[in-house]
C-alpha positions, 0 to 999 in steps of 0.5 A: 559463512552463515548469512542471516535472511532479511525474514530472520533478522525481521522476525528476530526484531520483531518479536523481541521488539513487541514481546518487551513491549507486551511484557511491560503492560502484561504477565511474562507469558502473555507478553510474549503471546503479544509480541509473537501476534505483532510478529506474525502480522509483521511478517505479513509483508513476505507472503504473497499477495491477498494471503497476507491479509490472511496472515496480518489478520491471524496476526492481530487475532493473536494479539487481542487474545493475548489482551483478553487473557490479561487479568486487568479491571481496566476499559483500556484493556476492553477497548484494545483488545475489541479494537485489535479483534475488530481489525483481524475481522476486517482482514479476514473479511477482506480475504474473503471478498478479495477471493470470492469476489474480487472486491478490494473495498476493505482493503483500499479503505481499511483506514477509515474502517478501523477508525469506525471500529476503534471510536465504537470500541472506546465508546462501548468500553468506556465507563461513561458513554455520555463522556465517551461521546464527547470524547469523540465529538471533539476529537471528530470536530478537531480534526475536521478543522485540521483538515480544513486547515491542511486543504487550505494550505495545499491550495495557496501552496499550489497556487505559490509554487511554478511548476514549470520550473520543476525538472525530474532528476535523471535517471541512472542507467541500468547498463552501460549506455551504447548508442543513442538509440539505445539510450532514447529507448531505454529512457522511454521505458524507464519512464513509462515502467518507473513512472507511469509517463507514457508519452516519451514511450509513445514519441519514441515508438511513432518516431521509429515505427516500420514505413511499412506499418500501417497507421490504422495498425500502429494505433492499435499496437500502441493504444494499450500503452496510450490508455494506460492509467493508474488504478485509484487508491483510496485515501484512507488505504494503509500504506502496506497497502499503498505500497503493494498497490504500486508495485502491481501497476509496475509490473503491469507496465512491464506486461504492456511494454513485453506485448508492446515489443511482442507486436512491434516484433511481429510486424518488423520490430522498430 
């Protein structure tokens, strides 16, 4: 029996979700110009990595054309195809510095960079630039004090709340649970590889370590793992960016644990 792909259905969603969305403000054609822009970013999720940031900006680059290709005397029209073309340039500059320079400043703040380039759109397609400006002021000043406000309530919050009394939920197993060994060690990765905790990891390997190995060689098999800390992820990073971010740490978790197992094998195993 024929079974759709998750990327189909996806796709199919995508650009009738978008394309009436587009259809609604715009011409038939350019409506459907719109929706299949939004399509390709969205679909952006299924390319390999740093390559999406490729495909996310060609993406919007579509969309704003579609925006520009309206005959409207609008600003709003003005102001959201510059800021739409405004984020397709940030993507593909990201690529850039991401490929020829390994610098990912853009993407993990790609946030805070369209907001500059969305408040500077509005300002320079606005009828008036004194009411634009402020426009933003008080949009800048209000949510300053929201901020405020939130940053507040997380501290009484934290204050209020004993965290010793918080407990992680168990875990499910992956395979059917065999002896306590196996179900000690399986419990330390999980909890290294999922979580990032080392420390069930590193009790478990010190406990069970060869009689034979040396501590000055177990300290150095078991630093990698020791070390380990999570790369920063700016605040103002998009989730999809958040995401992609995380599952890289996993699988770098992966790698520390197979060199983990690799070196303990070379000496004995445990």
């Amino acid at each position: 029996m024929f079974k759709i792909s998750d990327e189909l259905k996806s796709f199919a969603g995508n650009m009738f979700t978008w394309s009436i969305l587009g259809i609604m403000f715009m011409d038939f054609p350019i409506g459907l110009l719109f929706g299949s822009g939004a399509t390709v970013a969205g679909m952006a999720k299924y390319v390999e990595r740093y390559r999406d940031l490729l495909v996310r900006g060609l993406g919007f680059a579509i969309m704003s054309l579609a925006v520009f290709l309206f005959h409207s005397d609008s600003w709003f029209r003005l102001f959201v195809g510059s800021f739409l073309a405004w984020v397709a340039f940030i993507y593909l500059v990201a690529y850039i510095l991401q490929v020829r320079y390994k610098n990912d400043f853009l993407e993990k703040n790609f946030i805070g960079i369209a907001a500059v380039g969305a408040l500077s759109a509005f300002i320079l397609s606005y009828p008036s630039v004194r009411s634009s400006l402020m426009f933003v002021f008080y949009l800048l000043t209000s949510l300053a004090v929201l901020y405020l406000v939130y940053l507040v309530s997380s501290y009484v919050s934290s204050k209020r709340t004993d965290i010793g009394d918080m407990a992680l939920l168990p875990l499910p197993d992956l395979e059917p649970r065999k002896d306590a060994y196996s179900r000690d060690l399986e419990r330390a990765i999980r909890a290294f590889v999922e979580r990032g905790d080392s420390a069930p990891l590193l009790v478990f390997i010190i406990r069970n370590s060869p009689r034979r190995l040396y501590d000055p060689h177990l300290e150095e098999i078991i630093r990698p793992i020791a070390n380990y800390r999570e790369a920063p992820v700016s605040p103002l990073a998009p989730p999809w960016v958040i995401e992609k971010k995380a599952l890289e740490e996993k699988k770098r978790r992966v790698l520390l644990v197979e060199e983990l197992v690799r070196r303990l094998n070379a000496h004995g195993g445990i």
